[in-house]
C-alpha positions in Angstrom: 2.3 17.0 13.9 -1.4 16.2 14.8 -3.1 17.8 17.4 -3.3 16.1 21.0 -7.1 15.5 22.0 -8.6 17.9 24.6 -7.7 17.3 28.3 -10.6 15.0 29.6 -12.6 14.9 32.9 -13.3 11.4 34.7 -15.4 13.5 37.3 -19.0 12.6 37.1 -18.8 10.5 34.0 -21.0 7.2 33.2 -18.4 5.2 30.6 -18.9 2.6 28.6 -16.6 -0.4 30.6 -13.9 -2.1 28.4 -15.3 -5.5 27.1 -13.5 -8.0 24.3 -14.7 -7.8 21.2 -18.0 -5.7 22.0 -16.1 -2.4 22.5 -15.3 -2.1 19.0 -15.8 1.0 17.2 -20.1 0.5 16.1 -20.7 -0.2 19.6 -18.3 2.6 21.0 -20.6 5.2 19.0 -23.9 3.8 19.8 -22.8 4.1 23.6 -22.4 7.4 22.8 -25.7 8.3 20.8 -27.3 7.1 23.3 -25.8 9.1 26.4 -22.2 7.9 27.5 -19.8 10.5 28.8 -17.1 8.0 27.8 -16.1 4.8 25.9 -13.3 2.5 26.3 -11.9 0.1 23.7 -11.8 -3.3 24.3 -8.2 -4.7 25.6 -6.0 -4.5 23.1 -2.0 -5.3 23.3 0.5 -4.0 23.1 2.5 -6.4 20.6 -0.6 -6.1 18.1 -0.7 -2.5 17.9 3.1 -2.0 17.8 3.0 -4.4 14.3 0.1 -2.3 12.9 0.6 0.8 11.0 -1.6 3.5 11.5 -3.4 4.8 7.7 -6.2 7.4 7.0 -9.2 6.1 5.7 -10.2 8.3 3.6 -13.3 6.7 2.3 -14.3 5.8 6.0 -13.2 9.1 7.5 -11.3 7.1 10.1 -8.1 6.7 11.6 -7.3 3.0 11.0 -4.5 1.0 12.8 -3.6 -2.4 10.3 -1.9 -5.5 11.6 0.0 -5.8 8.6 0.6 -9.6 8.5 -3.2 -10.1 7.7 -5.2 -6.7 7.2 -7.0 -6.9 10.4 -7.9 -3.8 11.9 -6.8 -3.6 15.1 -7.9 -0.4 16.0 -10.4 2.0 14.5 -11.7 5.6 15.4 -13.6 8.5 14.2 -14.0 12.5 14.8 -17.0 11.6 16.3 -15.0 9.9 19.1 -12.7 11.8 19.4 -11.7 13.5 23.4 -14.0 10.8 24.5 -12.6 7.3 23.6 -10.0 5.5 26.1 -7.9 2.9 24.7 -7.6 -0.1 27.0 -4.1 -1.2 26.8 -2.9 -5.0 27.6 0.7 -4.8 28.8 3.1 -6.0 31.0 6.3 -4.1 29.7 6.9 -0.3 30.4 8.6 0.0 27.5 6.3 -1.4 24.8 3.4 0.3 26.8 5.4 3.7 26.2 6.0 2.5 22.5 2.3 1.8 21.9 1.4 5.3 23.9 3.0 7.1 21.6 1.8 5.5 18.7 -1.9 6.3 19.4 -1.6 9.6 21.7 -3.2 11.8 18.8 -6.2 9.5 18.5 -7.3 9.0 21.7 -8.4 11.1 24.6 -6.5 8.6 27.0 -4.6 5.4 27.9 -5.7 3.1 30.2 -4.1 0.0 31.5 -5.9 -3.3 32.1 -5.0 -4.3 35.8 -8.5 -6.6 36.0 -8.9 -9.2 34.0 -8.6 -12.7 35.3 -8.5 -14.6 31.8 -5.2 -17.4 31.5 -4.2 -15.5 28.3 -3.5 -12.5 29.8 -2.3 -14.3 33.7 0.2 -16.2 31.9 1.4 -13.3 29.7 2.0 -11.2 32.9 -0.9 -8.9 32.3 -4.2 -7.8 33.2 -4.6 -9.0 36.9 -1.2 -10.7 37.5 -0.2 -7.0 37.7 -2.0 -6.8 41.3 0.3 -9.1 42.3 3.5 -7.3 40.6 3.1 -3.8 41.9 6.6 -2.8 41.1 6.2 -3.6 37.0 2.7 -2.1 37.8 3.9 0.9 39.0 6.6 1.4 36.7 4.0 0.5 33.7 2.1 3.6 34.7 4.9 6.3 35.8 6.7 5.5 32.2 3.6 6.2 30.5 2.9 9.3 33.0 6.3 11.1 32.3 6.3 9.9 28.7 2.9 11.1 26.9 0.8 14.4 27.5 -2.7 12.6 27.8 -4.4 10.9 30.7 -3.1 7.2 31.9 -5.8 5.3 34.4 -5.9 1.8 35.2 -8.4 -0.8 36.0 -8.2 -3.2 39.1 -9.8 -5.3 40.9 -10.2 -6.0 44.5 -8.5 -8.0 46.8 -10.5 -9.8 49.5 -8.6 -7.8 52.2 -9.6 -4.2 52.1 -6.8 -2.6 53.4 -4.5 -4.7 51.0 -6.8 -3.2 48.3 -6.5 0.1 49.7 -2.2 -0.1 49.9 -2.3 -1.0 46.4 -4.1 1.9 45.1 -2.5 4.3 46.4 0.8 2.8 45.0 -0.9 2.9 41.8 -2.2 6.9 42.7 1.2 7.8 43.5 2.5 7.5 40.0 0.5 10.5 38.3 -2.7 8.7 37.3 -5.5 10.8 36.4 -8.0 8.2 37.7 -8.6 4.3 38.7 -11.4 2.4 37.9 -12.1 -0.5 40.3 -14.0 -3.8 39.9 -16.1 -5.0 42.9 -14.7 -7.9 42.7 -11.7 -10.4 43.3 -10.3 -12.2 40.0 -11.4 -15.4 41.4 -15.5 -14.2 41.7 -17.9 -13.9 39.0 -21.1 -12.0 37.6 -22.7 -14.2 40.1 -20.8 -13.1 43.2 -22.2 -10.1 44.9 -20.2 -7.2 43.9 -18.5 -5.4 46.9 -19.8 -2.0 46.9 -19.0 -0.9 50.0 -15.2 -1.8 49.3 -15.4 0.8 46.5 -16.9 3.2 48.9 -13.8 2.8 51.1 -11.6 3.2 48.0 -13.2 6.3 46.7 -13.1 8.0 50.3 -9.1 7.4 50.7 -7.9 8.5 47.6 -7.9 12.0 45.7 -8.1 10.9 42.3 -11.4 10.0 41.0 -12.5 6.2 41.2 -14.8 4.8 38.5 -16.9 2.5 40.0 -17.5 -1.0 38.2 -19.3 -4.6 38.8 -22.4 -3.4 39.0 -24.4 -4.7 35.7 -26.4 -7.0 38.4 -28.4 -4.3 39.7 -28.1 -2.0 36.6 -31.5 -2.8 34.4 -32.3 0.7 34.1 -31.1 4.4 34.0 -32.0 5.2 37.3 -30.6 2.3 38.6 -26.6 4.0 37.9 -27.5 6.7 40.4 -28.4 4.0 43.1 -25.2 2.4 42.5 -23.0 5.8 42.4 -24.8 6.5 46.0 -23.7 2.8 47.4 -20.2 3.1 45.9 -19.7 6.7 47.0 -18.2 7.4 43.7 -19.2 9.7 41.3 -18.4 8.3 38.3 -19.4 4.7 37.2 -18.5 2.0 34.2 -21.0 -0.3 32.4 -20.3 -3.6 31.0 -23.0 -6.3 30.9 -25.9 -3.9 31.2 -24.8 -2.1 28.2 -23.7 -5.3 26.4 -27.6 -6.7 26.2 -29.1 -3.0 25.8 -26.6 0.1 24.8 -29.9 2.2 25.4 -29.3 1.6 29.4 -27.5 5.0 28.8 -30.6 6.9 28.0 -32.1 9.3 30.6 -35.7 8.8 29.1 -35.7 5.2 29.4 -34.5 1.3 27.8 -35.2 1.0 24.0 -36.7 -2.3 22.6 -33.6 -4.4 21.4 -35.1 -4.5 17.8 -34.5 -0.8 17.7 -30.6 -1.0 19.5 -29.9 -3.7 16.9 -31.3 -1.3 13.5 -29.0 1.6 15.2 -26.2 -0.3 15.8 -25.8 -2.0 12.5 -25.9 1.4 11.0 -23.1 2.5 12.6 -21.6 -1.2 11.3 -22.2 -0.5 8.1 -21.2 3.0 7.9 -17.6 2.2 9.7 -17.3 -1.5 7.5 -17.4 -3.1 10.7 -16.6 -7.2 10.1 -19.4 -9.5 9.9 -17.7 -11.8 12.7 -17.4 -9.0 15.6 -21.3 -7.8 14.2 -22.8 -10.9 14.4 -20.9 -11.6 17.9 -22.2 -8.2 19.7 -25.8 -8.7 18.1 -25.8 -12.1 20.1 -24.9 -10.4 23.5 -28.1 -8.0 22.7 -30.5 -10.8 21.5 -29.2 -13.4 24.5 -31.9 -16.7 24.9 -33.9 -15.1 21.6 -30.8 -16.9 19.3 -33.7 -20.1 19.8 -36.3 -18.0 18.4 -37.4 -18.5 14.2 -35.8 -15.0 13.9 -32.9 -16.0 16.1 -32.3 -18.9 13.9 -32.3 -17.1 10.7 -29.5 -14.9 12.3 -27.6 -17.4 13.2 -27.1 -18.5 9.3 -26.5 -15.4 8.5 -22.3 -15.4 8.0 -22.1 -12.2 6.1 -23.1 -8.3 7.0 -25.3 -8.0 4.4 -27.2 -10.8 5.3 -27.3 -10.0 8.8 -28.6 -6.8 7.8 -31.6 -8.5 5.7 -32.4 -10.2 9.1 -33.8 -6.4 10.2 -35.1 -5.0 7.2 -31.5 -3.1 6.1 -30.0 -4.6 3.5 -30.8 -2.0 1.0 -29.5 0.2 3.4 -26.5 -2.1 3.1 -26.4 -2.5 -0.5 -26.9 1.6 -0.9 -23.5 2.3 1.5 -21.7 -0.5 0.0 -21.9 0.7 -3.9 -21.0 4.4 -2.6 -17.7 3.0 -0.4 -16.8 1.0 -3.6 -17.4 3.8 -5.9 -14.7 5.7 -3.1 -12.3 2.6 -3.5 -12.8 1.2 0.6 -10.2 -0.8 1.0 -10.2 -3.6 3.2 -9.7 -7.5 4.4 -11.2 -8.9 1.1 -8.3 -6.5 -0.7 -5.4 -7.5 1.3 -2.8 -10.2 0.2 0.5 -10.8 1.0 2.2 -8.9 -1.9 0.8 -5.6 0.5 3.5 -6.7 3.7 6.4 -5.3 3.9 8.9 -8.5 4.1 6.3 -11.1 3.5 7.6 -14.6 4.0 6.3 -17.4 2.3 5.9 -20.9 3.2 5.9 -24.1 1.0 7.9 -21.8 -1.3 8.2 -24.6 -4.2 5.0 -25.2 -4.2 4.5 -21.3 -4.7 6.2 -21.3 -7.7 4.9 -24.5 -9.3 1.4 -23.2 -9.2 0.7 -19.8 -8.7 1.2 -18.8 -12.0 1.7 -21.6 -14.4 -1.2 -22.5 -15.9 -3.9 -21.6 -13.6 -7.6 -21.1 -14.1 -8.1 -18.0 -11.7 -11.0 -16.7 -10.2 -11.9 -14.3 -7.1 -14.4 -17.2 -5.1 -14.7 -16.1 -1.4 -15.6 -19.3 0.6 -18.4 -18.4 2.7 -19.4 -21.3 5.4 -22.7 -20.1 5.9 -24.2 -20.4 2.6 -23.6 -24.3 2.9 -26.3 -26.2 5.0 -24.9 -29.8 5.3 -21.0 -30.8 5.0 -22.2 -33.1 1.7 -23.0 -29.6 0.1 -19.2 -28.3 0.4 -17.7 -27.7 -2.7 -14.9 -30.3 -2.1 -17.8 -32.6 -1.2 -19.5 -31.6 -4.5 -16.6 -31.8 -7.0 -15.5 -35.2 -5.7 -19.5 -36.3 -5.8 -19.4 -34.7 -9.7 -16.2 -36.2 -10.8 -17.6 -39.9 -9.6 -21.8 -39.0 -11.4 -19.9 -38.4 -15.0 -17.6 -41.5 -15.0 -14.2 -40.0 -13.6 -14.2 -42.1 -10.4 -10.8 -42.6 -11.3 -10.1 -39.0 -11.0 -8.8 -37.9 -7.2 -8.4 -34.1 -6.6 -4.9 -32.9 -5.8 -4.7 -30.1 -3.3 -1.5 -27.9 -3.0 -1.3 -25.6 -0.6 1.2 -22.3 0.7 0.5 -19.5 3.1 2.4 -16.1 3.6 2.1 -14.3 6.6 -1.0 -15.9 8.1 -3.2 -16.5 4.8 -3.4 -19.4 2.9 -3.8 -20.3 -1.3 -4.6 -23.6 -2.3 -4.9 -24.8 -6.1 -6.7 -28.1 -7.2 -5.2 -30.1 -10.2 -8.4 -31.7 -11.9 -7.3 -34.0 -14.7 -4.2 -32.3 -15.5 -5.9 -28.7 -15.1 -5.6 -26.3 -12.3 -8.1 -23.9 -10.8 -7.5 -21.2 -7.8 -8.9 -18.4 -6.0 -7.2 -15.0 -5.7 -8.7 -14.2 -2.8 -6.5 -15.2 0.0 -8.0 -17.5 3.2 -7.1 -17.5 7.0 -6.9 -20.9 7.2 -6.1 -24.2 4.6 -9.8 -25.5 5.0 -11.1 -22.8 3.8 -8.7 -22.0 1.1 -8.8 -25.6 -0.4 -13.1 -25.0 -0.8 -12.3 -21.7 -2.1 -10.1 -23.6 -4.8 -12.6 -26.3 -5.4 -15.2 -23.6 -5.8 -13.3 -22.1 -8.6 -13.3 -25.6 -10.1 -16.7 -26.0 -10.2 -17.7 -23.1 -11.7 -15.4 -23.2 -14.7 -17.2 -27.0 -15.1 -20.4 -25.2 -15.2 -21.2 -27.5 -12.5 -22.0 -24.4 -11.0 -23.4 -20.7 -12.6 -21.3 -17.8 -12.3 -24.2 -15.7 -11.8 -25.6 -17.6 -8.6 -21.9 -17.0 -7.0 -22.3 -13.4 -7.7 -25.6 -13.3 -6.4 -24.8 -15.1 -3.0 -21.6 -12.9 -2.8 -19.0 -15.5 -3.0 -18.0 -13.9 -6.7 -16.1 -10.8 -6.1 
């Protein structure tokens, strides 16, 4: 059996807060480099991680956890990590939360469970903040997990406008074993706008035992002196960072704010080096780069769809190239690799149409659709094959589109006069997988060259 991590201290600590689809493993590890005591993940729940399975990544050298209906990674973490990374945990079940708890206990340094956030996904599913209003599921969430793994569990709140209702609650919430609470300055009804209440943290911190991370203060947080003002006003000694660090990770840097040029060139290494997805990449390289998306540089970014091209944006596509040949010599596997056939109990939908054209026939080709290397919608390669078909007198000649989809990807084939043309790769959606098709199609008409697919990277 793996080893559990090292017990962990929350005393004194500045931690990287838990933000959607920023805290992500690239970011996590920049945090780090930079000066973070700790990092949390961002929220992830508890039904995701309980149909992933967790695999060694061997050519990575990280512990991956793979929804296994589509090949997303769910989860991913490194050695480097490892005693210092907190999984934020979206819940609203003891059960599953104990499930899930045991799942990852060897991989992280702790558990905490997401009692803050005021989104309608998680309110209607019972979790995040409609646990402040639940403190018996709350408080059962947390003792299960207390008594039932051997690493920390926190949680993360907000407040309540009444203080001394804020203060009842948490010591509910202490009473069940929790190493430490982190508390938001805020109610879930305020925003980044609303002052954050710092002196209702103060109160928190000086009734309680347990240490209390404060939180809410990105505001007043441009700079790394600017944390120890806001551990004085909050009376805590421990503090969490979200928006600060989301627009410059460097605000964890005793000697000072690095230009966001530089943040961006550090975190993309750690993209690259971890296979980090070009969606989340290009989503936490906005957060950094903010009202400069308008700027000529900006713009080019913007078109940029995959992470080698967003790495040619700084200078560091060789860099990209370089890593890429070495994890393929290795044999990475990831989502361009995965396919139905890899699920356990696939099911497939549109069945007859499965068997009619998957394998009858087909001209086959591995065309990956890629949005971003098409300007205008008259440039889409449906557009273009129907545009084709009417320029060399086959007007009469309509496309025919068939379609099925296992487990959350989609296949399409096109039947062009009497002749059928697919992509291996599989799609997330039936858009996409019906260009992907059409793609295919052209290239066997040599209405487009092979060698310009491969050079774009739609060929693989």
């Amino acid at each position: 059996m793996a080893e559990l991590n090292k017990p962990i201290s929350y005393e004194n600590k500045i931690i990287l807060a838990p933000m959607v689809r920023v805290c992500t493993l690239p970011m996590r590890l920049l945090a780090l480099h930079y000066g973070a005591d700790l990092v949390y993940t961002e929220e992830l729940i508890d039904f995701k991680l309980l149909q992933s399975t967790r695999q060694i990544n061997d050519v990575l050298g990280t512990i991956d956890y793979v929804d296994q209906t589509d090949g997303t990674i769910i989860f991913r973490t490194c050695s480097e990590e490892k005693n210092r990374v907190i999984l934020q945990l979206g819940t609203c079940d003891p059960d599953r939360a104990l499930k899930v708890a045991q799942l990852v206990q060897h991989d992280v340094a702790g558990i905490d469970i997401n009692m803050g956030c005021p989104k309608k996904f998680s309110l209607d599913g019972g979790m995040g903040a409609a646990l402040l209003s639940n403190e018996q599921k709350a408080t059962n969430i947390l003792t299960k997990l207390v008594e039932g793994v051997n690493i920390p569990i926190t949680c993360k709140i907000r407040v309540f406008d009444n203080l001394q209702k804020t203060i009842d609650l948490v010591n509910k919430l202490v009473s069940t074993g929790i190493s430490a609470i982190a508390v938001h300055g805020r109610t879930i009804h305020e925003r980044p706008q609303h002052n954050n209440r710092n002196e209702m943290i103060k109160s928190i911190s000086q009734s309680v035992s347990i240490p209390v991370i404060a939180n809410g203060g990105s505001r007043e947080i441009e700079k790394y002196s600017d944390i120890a003002q806001f551990k004085k006003e909050t009376h805590c000694n421990s503090v969490m960072i979200a928006r600060a660090a989301e627009w410059n990770c460097s605000i964890f840097r005793k000697e000072g704010l690095l230009p966001k040029d530089d943040v961006i060139k550090s975190y993309l290494k750690y993209a690259v080096d971890y296979d980090n997805s070009a969606s989340n990449t290009k989503y936490c390289i906005q957060n950094i780069i903010r009202e400069l998306q308008e700027s000529p540089l900006g713009k080019i970014f913007l078109r940029a769809e995959t992470l080698e091209e967003i790495c040619k944006v700084w200078d560091m596509d060789e860099y990209y190239r370089v890593q890429s040949k070495k994890f393929q010599a290795k044999g990475l596997q990831n989502r361009i690799h995965f396919t139905p056939a890899s699920i356990s109990g696939a099911k497939t939908h549109n069945s007859s149409c499965k068997r009619k054209y998957e394998d009858d026939d087909v001209t086959l080709m591995r065309c990956v659709f890629l949005r971003g290397r098409y300007l205008s919608d008259t440039d889409l390669p449906k557009t273009r094959l129907l545009k084709w078909l009417r320029e060399n007198g086959k007007s009469d000649i309509v496309p025919r589109y068939y379609t099925w989809y296992e487990n959350k990807l989609f296949r399409s084939v096109v039947v062009v006069d009497d002749k059928k043309y697919s992509s291996t790769y599989w799609e997330k959606n039936k858009k996409r997988a019906e260009q992907g098709a059409a793609l295919v199609c052209l290239c066997k008409l040599g209405v487009i060259n092979e060698g310009h697919l491969k050079e774009n990277g739609s060929l693989r």
